[in-house]
Short mmCIF file of the C-alpha atoms (twelve columns), coordinates in Angstrom:
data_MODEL
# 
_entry.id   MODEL 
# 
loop_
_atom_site.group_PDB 
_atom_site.id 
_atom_site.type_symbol 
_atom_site.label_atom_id 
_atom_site.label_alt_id 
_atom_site.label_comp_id 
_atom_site.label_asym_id 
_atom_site.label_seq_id 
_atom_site.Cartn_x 
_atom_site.Cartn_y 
_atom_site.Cartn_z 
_atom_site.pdbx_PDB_model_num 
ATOM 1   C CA . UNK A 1   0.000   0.000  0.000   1 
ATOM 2   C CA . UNK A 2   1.418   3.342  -0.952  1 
ATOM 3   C CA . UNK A 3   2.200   6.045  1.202   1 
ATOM 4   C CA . UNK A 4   -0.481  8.314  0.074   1 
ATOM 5   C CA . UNK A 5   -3.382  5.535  0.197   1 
ATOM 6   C CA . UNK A 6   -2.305  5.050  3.570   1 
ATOM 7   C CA . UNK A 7   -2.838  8.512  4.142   1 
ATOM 8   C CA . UNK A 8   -6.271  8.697  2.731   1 
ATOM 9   C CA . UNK A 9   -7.666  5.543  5.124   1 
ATOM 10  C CA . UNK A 10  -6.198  7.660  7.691   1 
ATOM 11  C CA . UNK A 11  -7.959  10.624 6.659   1 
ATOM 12  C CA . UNK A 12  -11.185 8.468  6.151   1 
ATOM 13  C CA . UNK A 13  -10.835 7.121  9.816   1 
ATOM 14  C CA . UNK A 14  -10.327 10.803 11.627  1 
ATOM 15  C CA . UNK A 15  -13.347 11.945 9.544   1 
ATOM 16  C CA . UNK A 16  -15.705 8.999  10.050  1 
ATOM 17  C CA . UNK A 17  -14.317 9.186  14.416  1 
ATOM 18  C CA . UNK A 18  -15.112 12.604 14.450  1 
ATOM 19  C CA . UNK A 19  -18.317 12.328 13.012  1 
ATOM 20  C CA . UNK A 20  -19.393 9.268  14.718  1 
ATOM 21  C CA . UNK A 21  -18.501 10.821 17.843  1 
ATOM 22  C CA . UNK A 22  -20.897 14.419 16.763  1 
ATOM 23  C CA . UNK A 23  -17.288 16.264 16.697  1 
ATOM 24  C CA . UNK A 24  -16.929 18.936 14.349  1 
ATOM 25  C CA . UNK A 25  -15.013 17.580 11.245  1 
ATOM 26  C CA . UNK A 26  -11.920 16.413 11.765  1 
ATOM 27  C CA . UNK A 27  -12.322 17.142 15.674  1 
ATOM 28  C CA . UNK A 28  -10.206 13.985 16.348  1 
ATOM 29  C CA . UNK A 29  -7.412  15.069 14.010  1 
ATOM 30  C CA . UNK A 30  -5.144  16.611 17.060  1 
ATOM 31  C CA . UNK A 31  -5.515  13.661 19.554  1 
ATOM 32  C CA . UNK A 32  -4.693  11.630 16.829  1 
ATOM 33  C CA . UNK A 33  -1.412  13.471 15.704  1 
ATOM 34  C CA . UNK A 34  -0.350  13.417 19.689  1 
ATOM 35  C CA . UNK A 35  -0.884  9.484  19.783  1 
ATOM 36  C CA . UNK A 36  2.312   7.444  18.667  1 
ATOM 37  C CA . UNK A 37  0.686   4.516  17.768  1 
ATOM 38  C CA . UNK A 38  -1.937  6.213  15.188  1 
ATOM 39  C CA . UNK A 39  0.679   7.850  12.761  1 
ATOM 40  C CA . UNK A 40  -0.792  10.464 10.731  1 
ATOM 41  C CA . UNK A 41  1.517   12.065 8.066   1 
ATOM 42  C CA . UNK A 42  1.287   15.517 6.179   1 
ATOM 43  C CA . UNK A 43  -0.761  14.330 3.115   1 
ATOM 44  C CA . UNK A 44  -3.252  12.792 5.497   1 
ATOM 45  C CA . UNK A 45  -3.470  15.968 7.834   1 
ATOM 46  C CA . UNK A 46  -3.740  18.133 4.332   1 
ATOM 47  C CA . UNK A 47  -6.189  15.891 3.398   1 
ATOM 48  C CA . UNK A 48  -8.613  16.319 6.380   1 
ATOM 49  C CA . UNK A 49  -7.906  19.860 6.626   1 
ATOM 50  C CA . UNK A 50  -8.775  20.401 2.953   1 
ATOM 51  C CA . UNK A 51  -12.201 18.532 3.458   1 
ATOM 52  C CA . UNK A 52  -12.642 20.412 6.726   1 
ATOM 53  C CA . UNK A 53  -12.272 24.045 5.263   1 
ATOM 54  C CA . UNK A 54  -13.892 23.607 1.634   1 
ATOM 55  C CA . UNK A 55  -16.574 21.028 3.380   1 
ATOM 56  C CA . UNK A 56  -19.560 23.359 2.643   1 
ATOM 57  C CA . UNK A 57  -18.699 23.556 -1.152  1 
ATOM 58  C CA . UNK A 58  -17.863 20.235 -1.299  1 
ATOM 59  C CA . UNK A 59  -20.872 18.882 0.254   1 
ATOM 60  C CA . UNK A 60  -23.096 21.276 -2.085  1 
ATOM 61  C CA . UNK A 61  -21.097 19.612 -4.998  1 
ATOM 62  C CA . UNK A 62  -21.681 16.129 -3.862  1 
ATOM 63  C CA . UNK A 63  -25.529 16.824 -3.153  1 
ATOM 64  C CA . UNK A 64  -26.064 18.388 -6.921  1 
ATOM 65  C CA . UNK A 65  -24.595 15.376 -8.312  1 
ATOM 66  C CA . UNK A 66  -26.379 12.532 -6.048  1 
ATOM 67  C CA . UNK A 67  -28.573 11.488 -8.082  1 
ATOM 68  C CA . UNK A 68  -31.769 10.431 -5.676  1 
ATOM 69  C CA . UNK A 69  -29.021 10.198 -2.512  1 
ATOM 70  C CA . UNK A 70  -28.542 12.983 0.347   1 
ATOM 71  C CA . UNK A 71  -26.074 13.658 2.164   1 
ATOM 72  C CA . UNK A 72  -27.412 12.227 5.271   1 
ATOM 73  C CA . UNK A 73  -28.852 9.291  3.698   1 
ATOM 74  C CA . UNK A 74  -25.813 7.523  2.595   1 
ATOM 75  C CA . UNK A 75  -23.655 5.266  5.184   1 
ATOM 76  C CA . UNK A 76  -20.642 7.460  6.793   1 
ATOM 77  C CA . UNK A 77  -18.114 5.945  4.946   1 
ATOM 78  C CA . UNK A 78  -19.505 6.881  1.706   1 
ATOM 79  C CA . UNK A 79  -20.005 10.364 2.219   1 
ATOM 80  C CA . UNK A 80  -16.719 11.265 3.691   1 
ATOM 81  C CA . UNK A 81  -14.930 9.233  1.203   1 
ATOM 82  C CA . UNK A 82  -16.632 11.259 -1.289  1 
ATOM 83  C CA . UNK A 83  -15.449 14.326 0.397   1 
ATOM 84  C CA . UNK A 84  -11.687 13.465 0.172   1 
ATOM 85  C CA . UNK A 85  -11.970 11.862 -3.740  1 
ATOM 86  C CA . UNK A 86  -13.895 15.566 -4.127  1 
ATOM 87  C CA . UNK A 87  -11.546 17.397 -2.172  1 
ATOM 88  C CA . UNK A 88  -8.601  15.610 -4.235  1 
ATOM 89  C CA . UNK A 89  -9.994  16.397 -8.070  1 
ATOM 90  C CA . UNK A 90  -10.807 19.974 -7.009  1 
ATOM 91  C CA . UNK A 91  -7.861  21.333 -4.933  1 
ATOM 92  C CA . UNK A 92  -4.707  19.216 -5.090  1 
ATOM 93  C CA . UNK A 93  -3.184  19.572 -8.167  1 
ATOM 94  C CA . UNK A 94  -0.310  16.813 -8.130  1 
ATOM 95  C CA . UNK A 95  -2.937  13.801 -8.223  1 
ATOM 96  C CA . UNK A 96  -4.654  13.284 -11.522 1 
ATOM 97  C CA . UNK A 97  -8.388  12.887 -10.965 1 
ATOM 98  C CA . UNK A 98  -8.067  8.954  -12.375 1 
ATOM 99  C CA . UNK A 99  -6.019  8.250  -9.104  1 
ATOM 100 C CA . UNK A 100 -8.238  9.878  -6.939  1 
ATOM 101 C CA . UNK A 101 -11.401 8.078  -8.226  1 
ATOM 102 C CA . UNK A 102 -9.666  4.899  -8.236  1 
ATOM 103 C CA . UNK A 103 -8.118  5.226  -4.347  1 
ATOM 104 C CA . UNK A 104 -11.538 6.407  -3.504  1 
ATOM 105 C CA . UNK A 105 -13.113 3.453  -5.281  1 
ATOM 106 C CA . UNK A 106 -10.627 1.242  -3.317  1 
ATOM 107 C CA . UNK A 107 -11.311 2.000  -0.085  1 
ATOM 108 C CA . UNK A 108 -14.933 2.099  -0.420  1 
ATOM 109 C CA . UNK A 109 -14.640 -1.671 -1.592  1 
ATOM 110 C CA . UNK A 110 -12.781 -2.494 1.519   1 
ATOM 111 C CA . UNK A 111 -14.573 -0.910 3.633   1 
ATOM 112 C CA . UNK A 112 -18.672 -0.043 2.535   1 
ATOM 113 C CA . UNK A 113 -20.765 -1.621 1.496   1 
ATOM 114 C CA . UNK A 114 -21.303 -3.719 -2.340  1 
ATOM 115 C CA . UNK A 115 -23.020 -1.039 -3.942  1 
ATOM 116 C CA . UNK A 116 -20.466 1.794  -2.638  1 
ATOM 117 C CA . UNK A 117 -17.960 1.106  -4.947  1 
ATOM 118 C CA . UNK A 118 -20.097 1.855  -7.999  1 
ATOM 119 C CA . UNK A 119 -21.718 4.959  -6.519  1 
ATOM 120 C CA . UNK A 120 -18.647 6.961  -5.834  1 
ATOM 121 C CA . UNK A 121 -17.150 5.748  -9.042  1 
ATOM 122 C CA . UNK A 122 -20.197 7.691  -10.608 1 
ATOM 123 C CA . UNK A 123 -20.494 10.424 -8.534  1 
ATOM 124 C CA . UNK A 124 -16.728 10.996 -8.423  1 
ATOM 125 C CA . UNK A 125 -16.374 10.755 -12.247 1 
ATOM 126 C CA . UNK A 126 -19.122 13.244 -12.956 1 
ATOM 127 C CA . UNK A 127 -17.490 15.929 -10.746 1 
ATOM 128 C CA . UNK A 128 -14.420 14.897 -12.848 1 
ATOM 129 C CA . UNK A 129 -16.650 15.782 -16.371 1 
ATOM 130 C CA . UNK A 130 -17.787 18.808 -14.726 1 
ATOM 131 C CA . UNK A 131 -14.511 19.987 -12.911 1 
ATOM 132 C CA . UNK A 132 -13.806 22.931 -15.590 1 
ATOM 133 C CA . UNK A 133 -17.219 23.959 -15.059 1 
ATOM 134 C CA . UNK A 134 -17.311 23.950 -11.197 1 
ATOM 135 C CA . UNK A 135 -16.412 27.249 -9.108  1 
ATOM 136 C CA . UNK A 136 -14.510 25.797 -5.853  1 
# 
């Protein structure tokens, strides 16, 4: 597993924590950093701060696109891996949106559920189409 796909199921876990525990996003991200045994490294932190301070855009994004699916109604894992595969084609330049779909396609088949995979390879690939027309 590379570096940076570790980073991103880090990044999943302090989200989903945070908001399993009705912290603000990415409230867990400090008590994780202080705790040896949880490493978190700079793409992961970037990662969760990025979702953290464009969340409202990138939630609006990710609603416009769900076809029949809010926010709230899809599982945990889902939404906030949608929010860093979002987070990655928008703002971070040095991944190409392919790699960010596909990590975020990855983890979701690890970890979701057997339709998740599908459904962010959708969603994520039609904010990819519409990336030159979106104002983030």
């Amino acid at each position: 597993m590379s570096a940076r796909t570790k980073s991103r199921k880090r990044a999943l876990d302090i989200l989903f924590e945070s908001e399993a525990q009705s912290l603000p996003p990415g409230g867990t991200l400090a008590e994780r950093r202080a705790d040896t045994e949880y490493p978190v490294n700079d793409y992961a932190v970037l990662l969760i701060e990025g979702v953290v301070s464009h969340r409202d855009r990138l939630d609006e994004i990710i609603t416009e696109n769900a076809k029949d699916w809010t926010l709230d109604r899809m599982p945990a894992v889902d939404r906030n891996l949608l929010r860093i595969g979002a987070y990655e084609i928008l703002y971070v330049d040095d991944v190409p949106d392919a790699v960010a779909v596909s990590e975020a396609v990855s983890l979701a088949s690890d970890l979701s559920t057997d339709e998740s995979p599908s459904f962010i390879n959708g969603l994520l690939s039609k904010i990819v189409e519409l990336k030159p027309t979106l104002a983030v």
